[in-house]
C-alpha positions in Angstrom: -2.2 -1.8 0.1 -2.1 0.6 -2.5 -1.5 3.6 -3.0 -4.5 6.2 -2.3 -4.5 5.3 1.5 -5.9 8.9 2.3 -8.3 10.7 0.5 -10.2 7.6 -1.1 -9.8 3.4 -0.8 -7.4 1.8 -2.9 -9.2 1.5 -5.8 -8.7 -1.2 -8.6 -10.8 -2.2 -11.7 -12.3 -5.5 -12.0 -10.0 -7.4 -13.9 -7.4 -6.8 -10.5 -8.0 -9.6 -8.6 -7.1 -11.9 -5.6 -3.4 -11.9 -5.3 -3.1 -9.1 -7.8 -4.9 -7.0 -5.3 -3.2 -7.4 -2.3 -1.3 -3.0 1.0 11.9 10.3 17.0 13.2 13.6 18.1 16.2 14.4 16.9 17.9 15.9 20.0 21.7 14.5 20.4 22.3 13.3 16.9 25.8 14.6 15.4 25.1 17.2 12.6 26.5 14.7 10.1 25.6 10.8 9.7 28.5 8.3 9.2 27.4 5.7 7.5 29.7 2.3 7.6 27.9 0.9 4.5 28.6 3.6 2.5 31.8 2.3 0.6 31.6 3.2 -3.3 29.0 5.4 -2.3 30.1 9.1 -2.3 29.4 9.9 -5.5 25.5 8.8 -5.0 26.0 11.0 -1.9 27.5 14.2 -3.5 24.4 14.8 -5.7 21.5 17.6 -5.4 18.5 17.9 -7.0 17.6 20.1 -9.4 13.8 21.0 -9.3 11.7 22.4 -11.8 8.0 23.1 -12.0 6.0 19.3 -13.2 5.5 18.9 -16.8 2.0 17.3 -17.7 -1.4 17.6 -17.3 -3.3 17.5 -14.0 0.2 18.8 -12.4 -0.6 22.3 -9.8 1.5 24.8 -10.7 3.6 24.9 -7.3 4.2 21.7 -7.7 8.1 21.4 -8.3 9.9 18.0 -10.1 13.2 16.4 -10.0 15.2 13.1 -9.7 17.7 11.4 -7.7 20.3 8.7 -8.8 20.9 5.3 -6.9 22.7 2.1 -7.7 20.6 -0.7 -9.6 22.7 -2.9 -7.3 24.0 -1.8 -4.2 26.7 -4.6 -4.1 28.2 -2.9 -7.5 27.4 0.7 -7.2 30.1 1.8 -9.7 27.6 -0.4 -12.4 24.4 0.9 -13.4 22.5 3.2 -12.2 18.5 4.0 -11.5 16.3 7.6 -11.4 13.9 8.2 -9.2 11.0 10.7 -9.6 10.4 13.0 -7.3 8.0 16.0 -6.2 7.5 18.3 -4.0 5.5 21.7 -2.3 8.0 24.5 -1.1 8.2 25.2 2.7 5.8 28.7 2.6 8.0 30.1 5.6 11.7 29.0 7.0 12.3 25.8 6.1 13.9 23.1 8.6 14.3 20.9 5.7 11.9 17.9 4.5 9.3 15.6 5.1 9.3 12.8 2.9 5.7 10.8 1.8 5.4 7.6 1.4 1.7 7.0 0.3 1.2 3.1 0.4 1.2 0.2 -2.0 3.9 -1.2 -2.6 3.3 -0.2 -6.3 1.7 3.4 -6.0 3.5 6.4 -7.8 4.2 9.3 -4.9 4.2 12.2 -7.4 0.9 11.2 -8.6 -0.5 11.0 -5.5 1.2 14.1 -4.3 -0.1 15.8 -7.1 -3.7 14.7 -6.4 -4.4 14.6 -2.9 -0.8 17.1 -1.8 -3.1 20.1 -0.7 -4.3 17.8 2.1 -0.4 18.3 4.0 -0.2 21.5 3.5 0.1 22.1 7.3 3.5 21.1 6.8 4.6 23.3 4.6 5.0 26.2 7.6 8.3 24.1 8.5 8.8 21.9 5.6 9.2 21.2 1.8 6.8 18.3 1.7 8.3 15.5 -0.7 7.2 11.9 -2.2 9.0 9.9 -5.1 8.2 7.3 -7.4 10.1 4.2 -5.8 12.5 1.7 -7.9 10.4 0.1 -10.6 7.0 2.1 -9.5 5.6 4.6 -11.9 8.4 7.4 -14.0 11.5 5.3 -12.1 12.0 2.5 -14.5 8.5 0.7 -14.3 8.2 -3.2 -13.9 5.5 -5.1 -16.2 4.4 -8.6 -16.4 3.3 -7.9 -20.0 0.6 -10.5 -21.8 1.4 -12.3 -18.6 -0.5 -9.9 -16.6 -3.8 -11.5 -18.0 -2.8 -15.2 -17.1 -1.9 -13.9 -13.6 -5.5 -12.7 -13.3 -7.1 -15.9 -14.4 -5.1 -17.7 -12.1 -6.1 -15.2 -8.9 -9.2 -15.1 -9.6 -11.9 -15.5 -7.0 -14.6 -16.4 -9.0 -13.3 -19.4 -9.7 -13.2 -22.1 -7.1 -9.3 -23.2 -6.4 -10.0 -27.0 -7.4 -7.2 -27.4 -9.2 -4.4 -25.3 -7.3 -1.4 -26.8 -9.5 -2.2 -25.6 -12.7 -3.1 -21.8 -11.2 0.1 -22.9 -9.8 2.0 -23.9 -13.2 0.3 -20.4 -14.7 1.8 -18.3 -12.2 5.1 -19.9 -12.4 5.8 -19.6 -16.1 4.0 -16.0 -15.7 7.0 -15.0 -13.0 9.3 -15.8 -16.0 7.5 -13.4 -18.1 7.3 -10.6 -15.4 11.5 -10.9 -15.3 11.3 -10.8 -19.0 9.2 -7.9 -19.3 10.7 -6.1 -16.6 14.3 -6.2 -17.1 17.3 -5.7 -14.5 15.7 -3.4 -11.9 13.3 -6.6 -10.8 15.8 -8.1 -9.4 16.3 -5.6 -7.6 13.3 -4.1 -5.7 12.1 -4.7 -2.6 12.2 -2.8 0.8 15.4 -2.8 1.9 16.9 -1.6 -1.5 14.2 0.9 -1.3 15.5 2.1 2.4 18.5 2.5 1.1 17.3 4.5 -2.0 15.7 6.9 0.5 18.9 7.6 2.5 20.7 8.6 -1.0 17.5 10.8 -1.2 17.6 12.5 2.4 21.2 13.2 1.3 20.6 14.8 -1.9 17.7 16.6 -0.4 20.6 18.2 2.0 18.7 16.9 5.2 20.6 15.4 8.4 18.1 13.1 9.0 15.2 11.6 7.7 11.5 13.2 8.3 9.3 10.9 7.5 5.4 9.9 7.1 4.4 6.5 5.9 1.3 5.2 5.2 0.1 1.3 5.2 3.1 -0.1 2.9 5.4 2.9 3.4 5.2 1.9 7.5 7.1 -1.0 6.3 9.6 1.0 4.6 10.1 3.3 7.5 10.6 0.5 9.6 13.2 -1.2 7.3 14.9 2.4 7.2 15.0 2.8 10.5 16.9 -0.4 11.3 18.9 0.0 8.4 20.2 3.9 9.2 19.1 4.6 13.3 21.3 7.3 13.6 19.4 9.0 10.5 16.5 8.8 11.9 14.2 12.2 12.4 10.9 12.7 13.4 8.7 9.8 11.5 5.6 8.7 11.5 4.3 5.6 10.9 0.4 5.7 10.2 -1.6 2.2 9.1 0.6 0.0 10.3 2.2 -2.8 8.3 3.6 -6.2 9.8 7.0 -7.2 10.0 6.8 -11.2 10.9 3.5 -12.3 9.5 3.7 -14.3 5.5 1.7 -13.9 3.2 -0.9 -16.5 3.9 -1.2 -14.9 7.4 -1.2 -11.7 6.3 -4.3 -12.8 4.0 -6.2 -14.3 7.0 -5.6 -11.1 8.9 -7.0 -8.8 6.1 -10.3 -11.1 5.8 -10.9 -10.5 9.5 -10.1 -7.3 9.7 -12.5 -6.5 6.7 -14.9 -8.4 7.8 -14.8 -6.4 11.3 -15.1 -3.5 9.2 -18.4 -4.6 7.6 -19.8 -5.4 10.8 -19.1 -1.5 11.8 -20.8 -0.1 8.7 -23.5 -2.8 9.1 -24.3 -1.8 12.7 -24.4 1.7 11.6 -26.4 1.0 8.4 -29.7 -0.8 10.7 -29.8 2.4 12.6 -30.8 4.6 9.5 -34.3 4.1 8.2 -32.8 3.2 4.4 -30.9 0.5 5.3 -31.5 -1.8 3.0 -30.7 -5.0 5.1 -33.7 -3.7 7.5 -33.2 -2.9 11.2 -31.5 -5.5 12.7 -27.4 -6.1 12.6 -27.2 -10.0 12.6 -30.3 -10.2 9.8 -28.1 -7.9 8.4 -24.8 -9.7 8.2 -27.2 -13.0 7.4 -28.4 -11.0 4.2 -24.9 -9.8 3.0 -23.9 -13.8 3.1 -26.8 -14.7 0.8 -26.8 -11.9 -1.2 -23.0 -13.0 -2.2 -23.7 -16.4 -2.6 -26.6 -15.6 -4.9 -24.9 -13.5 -7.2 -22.1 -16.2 -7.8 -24.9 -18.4 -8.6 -26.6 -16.6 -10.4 -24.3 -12.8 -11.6 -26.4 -10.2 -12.9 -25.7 -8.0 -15.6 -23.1 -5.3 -15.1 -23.4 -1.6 -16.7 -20.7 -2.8 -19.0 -22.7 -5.9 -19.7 -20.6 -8.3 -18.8 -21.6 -10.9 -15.5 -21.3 -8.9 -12.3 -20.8 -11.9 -9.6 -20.5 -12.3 -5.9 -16.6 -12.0 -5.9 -17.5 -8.1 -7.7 -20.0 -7.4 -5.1 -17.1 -8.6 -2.1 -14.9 -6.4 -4.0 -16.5 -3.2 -4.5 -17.5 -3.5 -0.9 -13.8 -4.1 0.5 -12.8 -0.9 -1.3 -15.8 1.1 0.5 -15.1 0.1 3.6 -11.5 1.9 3.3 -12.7 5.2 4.4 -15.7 6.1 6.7 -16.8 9.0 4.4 -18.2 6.1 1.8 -20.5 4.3 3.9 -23.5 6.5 3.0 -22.6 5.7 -0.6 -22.0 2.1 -0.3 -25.9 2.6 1.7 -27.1 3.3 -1.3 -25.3 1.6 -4.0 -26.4 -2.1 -2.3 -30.0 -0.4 -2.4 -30.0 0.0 -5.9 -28.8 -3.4 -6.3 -31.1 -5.5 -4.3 -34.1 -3.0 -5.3 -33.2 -2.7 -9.3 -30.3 -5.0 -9.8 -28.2 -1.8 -10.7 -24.6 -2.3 -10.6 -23.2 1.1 -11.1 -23.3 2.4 -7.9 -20.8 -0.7 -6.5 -19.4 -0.7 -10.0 -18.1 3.3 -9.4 -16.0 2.1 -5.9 -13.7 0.1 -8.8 -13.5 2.4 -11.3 -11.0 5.1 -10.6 -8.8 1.5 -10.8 -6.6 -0.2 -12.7 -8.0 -2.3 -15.5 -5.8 -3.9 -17.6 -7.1 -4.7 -21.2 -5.4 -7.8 -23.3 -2.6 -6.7 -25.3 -3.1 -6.8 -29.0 0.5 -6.2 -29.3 4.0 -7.0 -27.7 4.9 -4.6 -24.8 7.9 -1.9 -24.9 11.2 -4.0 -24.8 12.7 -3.4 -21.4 14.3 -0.4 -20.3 17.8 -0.5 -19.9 19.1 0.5 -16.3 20.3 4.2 -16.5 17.6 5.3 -19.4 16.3 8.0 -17.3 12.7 8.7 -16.0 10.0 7.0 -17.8 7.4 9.6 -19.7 4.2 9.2 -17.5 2.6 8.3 -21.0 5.2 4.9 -21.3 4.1 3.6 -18.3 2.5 0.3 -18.5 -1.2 0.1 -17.5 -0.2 -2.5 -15.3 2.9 -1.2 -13.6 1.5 -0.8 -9.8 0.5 -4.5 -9.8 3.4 -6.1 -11.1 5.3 -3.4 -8.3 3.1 -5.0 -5.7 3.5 -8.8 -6.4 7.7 -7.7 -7.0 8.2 -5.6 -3.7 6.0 -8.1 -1.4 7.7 -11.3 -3.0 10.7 -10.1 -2.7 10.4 -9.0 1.4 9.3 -12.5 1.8 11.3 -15.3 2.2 8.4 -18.3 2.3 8.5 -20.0 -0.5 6.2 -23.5 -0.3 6.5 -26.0 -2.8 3.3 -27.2 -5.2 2.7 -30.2 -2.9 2.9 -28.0 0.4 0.3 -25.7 -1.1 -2.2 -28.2 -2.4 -2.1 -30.1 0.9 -2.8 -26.8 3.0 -5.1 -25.1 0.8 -8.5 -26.9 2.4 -7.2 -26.2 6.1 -6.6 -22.6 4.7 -10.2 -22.5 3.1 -11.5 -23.0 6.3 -9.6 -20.8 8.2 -10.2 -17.8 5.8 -13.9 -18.6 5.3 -14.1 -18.8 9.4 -12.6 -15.5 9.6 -14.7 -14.2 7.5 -17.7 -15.6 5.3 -17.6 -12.8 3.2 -14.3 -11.8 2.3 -12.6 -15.6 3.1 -13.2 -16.5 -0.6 -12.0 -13.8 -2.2 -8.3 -13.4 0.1 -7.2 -16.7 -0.9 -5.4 -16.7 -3.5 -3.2 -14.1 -1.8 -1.1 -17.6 -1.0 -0.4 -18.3 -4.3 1.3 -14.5 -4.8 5.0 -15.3 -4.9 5.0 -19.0 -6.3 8.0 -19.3 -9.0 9.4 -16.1 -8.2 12.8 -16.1 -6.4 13.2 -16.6 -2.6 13.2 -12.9 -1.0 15.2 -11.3 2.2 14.8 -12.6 5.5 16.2 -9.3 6.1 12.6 -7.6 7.6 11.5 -10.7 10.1 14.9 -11.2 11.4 16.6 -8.2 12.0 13.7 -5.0 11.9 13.6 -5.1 15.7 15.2 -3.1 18.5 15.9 0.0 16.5 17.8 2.5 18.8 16.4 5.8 17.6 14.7 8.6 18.7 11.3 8.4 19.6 8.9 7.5 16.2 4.9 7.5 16.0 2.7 4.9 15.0 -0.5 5.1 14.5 -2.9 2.6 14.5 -6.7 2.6 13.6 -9.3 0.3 15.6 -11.8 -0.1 12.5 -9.1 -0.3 9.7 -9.6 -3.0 7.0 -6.2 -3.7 5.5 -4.0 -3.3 8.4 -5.0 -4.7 11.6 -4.9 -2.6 14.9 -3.1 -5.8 16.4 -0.1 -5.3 13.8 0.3 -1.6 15.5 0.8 -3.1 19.0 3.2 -6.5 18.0 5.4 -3.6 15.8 5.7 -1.2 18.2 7.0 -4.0 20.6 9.2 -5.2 17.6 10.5 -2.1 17.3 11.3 -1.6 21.3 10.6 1.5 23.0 11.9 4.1 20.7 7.7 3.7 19.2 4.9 5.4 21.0 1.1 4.4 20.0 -1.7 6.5 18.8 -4.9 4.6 19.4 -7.3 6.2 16.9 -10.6 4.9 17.8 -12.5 5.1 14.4 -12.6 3.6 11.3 -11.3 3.3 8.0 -7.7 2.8 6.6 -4.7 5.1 8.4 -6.3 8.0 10.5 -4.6 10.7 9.3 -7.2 11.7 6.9 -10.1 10.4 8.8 -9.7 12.0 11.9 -9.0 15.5 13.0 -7.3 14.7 16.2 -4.6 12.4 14.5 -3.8 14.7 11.8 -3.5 17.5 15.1 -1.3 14.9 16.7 1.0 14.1 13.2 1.3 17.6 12.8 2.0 19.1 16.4 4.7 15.7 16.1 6.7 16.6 12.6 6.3 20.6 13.0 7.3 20.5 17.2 8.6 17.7 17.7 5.3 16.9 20.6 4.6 13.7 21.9 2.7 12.7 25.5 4.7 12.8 28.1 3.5 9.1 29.3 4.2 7.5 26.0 0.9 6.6 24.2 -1.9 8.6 23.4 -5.6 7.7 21.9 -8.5 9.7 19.9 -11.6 8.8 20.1 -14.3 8.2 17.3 -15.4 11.1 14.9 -18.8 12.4 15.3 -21.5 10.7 13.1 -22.7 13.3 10.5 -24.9 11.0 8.8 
């Protein structure tokens, strides 16, 4: 998921498509953390940062800047080495240390979104400094790019065109991977979660902290997860909030995202058919019948966009999936479909896309590559298509599966089915999520074999009944993963995480980091927010 998992829906242009969209008590600890990895280490582990008030516009004042150092490759940390971006907001009172922020993605940039949306955690601040960072290859730390190939990976994903010839979308996204390495240079070989868990240990180091406090959201669940198993005797108070899966591939995890978004549109739907504006009338299933149609008519037959170029079925499923990310957009997403069906007006569904990414054809070659050790990237050189390529990198590389041309063409009509049974909305447009990783290297088994059983203190997750991208069930099969270290939160609402949704979690999270307070039975719930329509 990416990375605005709080204050809006990850958002994306148009032209980012099917797999280009796809996401603890410290009591008893010793004061200082051996580490039996740690060989050719120490001088990663010596460091400080040095912060200094954020340079660039759209920065707040208080917000402060600096950088950490880490091995491109931890198997030769005496080679070259990587800078990572950070931020952070001062502790107002005593500080205890930090809390670090991990907003989602893989692929979002962490200062960016603490600079937009940091005033929302400011809670924390009476105990803590609250921190994020741009992770390897994401944003100001050494930013990965398909280049020109980022086009070809579009066409290939997709959804408006039918998969009916899967090996040369195939072929395209293998020579495309090529390009990606090309573009991207050492640190792609490099990324992934558990070289990102180890990149935040260096940082909880420099940042002078014992152990690691922590909030993750959607993606950065994973990377708590994959930090806890890696370092369980650094573990502090963390949070987990959106939770990702450990086990599932990627053609699973697609399935799992159509249902859960299309449980999502049955939610807003039932709630739409109780106001009198509703413009699928007053009944729930007439409702769900209409949406159906009213996709299938628009790929037959697109209508003009604002822009003027065909705005199809595949568009409509899109804007849609990114309203349904938070709660607070269902009265706009009311009204948007309104003026589609009454005037055939696009921009209303055309504005839930574009605070996105959209990624025009290059008219000339991209930057050469940056050599490992350059420094931070100036937020101006970062390509327009960085947090996708980060995406497809980071996910491919956490994923070992790796079927050939003939096992995908053989499955892909027994997957149609599957994804169009779990959802005759959304099935379409998730399917190409199988093709993500074809012709890129085989990643870790590191996550699905050995995240499980962590022996730390106790760690919250939270998990949301109504959210689109990560499935309550994921919540419930991690927290057993994990063992019985994690204690649930059951937030009973919608929309994707809970911590900016609903009042109680963020009460929970907080009372959690700032006191350490969790129920004394284990898990907890909170139920629905009021309906201020």
């Amino acid at each position: 998921m990416q990375v605005k998992t709080l204050t809006r829906p990850p958002l994306r242009g148009r032209a980012v498509t099917g797999a280009l969209g796809l996401a603890l008590l410290g009591a008893g600890l010793p004061a200082t953390i051996a580490d039996p990895a740690s060989d050719g280490l120490s001088r990663f582990h010596r460091q400080t940062v040095r912060w200094s008030r954020c340079v660039g516009v759209d920065m707040p004042p208080d917000l402060e800047c600096g950088k950490v150092t880490v091995p491109l490759d931890y198997a030769r940390p005496g080679a070259a080495t990587l800078d990572l971006a950070l931020a952070r907001y001062r502790a107002t009172g005593g500080s205890r240390g930090s809390v670090v922020l991990n907003f989602g993605g893989p692929g979002g940039s962490g200062v960016d979104e603490l600079a937009a949306g940091g005033k929302e955690f400011m809670q924390l601040t009476n105990g803590y400094d609250v921190v994020s960072f741009d992770p390897r290859g994401v944003g100001r730390s050494s930013p990965v790019t398909c280049g020109p190939a980022t086009a070809e990976i579009m066409k290939a994903t997709d959804p408006d065109r039918e998969l009916t010839d899967p090996r040369a979308a195939l072929r395209i996204l293998r020579d495309a991977s090529a390009q990606c390495a090309a573009h991207s240079g050492p640190v792609l070989r490099h990324m992934g979660t558990v070289d990102a868990a180890r990149d935040l240990d260096v940082m909880r180091r420099a940042l002078g902290d014992d152990r690691l406090n922590y909030l993750g959201f959607s993606y950065g669940t994973r990377l708590g997860a994959v930090y806890a198993a890696r370092f369980p005797r650094a573990v502090g108070r963390m949070v987990l909030d959106g939770v990702d899966t450990l086990t599932e591939p990627p053609s699973a995890q697609g399935l799992a995202g159509a249902r859960g978004q299309q449980i999502a549109l049955d939610h807003f739907l039932d709630w739409c058919v109780r106001d009198v504006a509703c413009p699928f009338g007053r009944d729930a299933r007439t409702a769900r019948g209409a949406v159906v149609r009213l996709v299938a008519s628009l790929d037959a037959d697109p209508v003009p966009s604002a822009f003027g170029e065909p705005f199809s079925g595949q568009d409509l499923v899109g804007a849609i999936g990114q309203a349904l990310y938070s709660r607070q957009l269902w009265p706009s997403l009311e009204r948007a479909l309104g003026q589609l069906l009454d005037d055939g007006d696009t921009r209303g569904l055309e504005g839930f896309t574009s605070g996105g990414v959209i990624f025009p054809v290059r008219t000339a070659p991209p930057p050469a590559p940056r050599a490992a050790g350059a420094g931070l990237t100036d937020p101006e050189d970062v390509p327009l298509d960085n947090m996708p390529s980060a995406l497809m990198a980071v996910n491919c590389a956490d994923d070992p599966d790796r079927p050939t041309t003939g096992q995908v063409t053989r499955s892909l009509g027994e997957l149609r089915r599957r994804y169009e049974e779990a959802s005759p909305v959304f099935g379409r447009y998730r399917l190409t999520q199988v093709l993500m990783c074809h012709g890129r290297p085989r990643g870790t088994d590191y996550i699905r074999e050995r995240v499980k059983h962590v022996d730390t203190p106790r760690m919250l997750l939270v998990g949301t009944r109504g959210d689109p991208a990560t499935p309550y069930r994921w919540t419930e099969e991690t927290a057993r993963r994990l063992g019985p270290s994690a204690v649930v939160l059951d937030n009973r609402g919608e929309g994707h995480t809970g911590y900016a949704s609903s009042k109680c979690v963020r009460r929970k999270v907080d009372d959690f980091l700032l006191y350490g307070s969790l129920p004394s039975g284990g898990s907890s719930s909170c139920g629905p927010e009021d309906d201020n329509r």
